[in-house]
C-alpha positions in Angstrom: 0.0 0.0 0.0 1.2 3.1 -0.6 0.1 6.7 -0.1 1.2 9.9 -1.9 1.3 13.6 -1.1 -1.2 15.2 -3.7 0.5 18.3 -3.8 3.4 17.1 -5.4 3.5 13.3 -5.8 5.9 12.2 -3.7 6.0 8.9 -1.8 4.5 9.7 1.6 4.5 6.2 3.6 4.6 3.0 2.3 3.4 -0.4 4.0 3.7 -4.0 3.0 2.2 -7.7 4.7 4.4 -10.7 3.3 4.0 -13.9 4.6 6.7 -16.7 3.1 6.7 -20.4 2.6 9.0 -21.0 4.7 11.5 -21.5 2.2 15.1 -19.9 2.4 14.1 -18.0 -0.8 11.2 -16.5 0.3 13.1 -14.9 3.4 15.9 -13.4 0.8 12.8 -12.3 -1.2 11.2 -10.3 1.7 13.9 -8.8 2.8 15.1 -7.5 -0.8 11.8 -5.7 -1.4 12.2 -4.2 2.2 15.2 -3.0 1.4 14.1 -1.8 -2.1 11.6 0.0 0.0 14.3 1.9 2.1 15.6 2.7 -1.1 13.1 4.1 -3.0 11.8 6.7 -0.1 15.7 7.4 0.6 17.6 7.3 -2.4 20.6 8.8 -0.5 21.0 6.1 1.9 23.8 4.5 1.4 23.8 0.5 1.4 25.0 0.0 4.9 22.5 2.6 5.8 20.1 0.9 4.8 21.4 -2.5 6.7 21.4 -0.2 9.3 18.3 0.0 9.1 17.2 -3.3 9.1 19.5 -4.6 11.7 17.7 -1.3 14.2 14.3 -2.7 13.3 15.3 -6.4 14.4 15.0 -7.9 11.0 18.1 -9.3 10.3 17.5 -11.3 13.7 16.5 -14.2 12.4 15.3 -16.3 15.2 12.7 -13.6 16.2 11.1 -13.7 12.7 7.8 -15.2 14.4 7.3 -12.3 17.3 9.5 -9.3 15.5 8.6 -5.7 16.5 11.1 -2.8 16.2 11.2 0.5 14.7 13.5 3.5 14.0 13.9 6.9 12.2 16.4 7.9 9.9 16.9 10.8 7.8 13.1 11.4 9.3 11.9 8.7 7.8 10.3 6.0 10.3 10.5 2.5 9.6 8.9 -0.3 11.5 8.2 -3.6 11.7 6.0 -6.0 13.4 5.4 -9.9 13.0 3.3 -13.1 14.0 3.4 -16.2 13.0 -0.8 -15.8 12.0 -0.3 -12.7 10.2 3.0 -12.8 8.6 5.7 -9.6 8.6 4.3 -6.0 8.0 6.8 -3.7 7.4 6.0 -0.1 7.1 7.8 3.5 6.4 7.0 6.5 6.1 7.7 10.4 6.1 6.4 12.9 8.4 
């Protein structure tokens, strides 16, 4: 989902629900587009900014993937993530 400013079209906040198989794969595949995500609102980040990021947030803890919640701002952006094992991962950022 994501919602723009109307006055000029940026990006405003973007959120995403993934839920994987399981499989190794679908893990990498999740966390790509998160970090696409991070990307796209922050061009300027840097790549180990963005792993930053993602290490602040508690995704790149791996045996939490089932109970995750963790946020952080950066740049005044403010990413966030919270997971269950019924609902899957729901990662969301967004600009003030």
């Amino acid at each position: 989902m994501v919602q723009l400013n109307k006055e000029d079209d940026s990006v405003r906040s973007i959120m995403m629900l993934a839920q994987g198989d399981g499989s190794l794969q679908s893990g990498v595949d999740i966390i790509i587009t998160i970090t696409g995500i991070i990307a796209g609102l922050d061009p300027s980040l840097a790549p180990n900014g963005r792993g930053e990021i993602m290490q602040k947030i508690g995704l790149l803890e791996g045996e939490k993937i089932n109970n995750m919640e963790g946020e952080t701002i950066k740049n005044g952006i403010k990413y966030s993530i919270t997971s269950s094992q019924e609902i899957g991962i729901l990662f969301a950022a967004s600009k003030p």
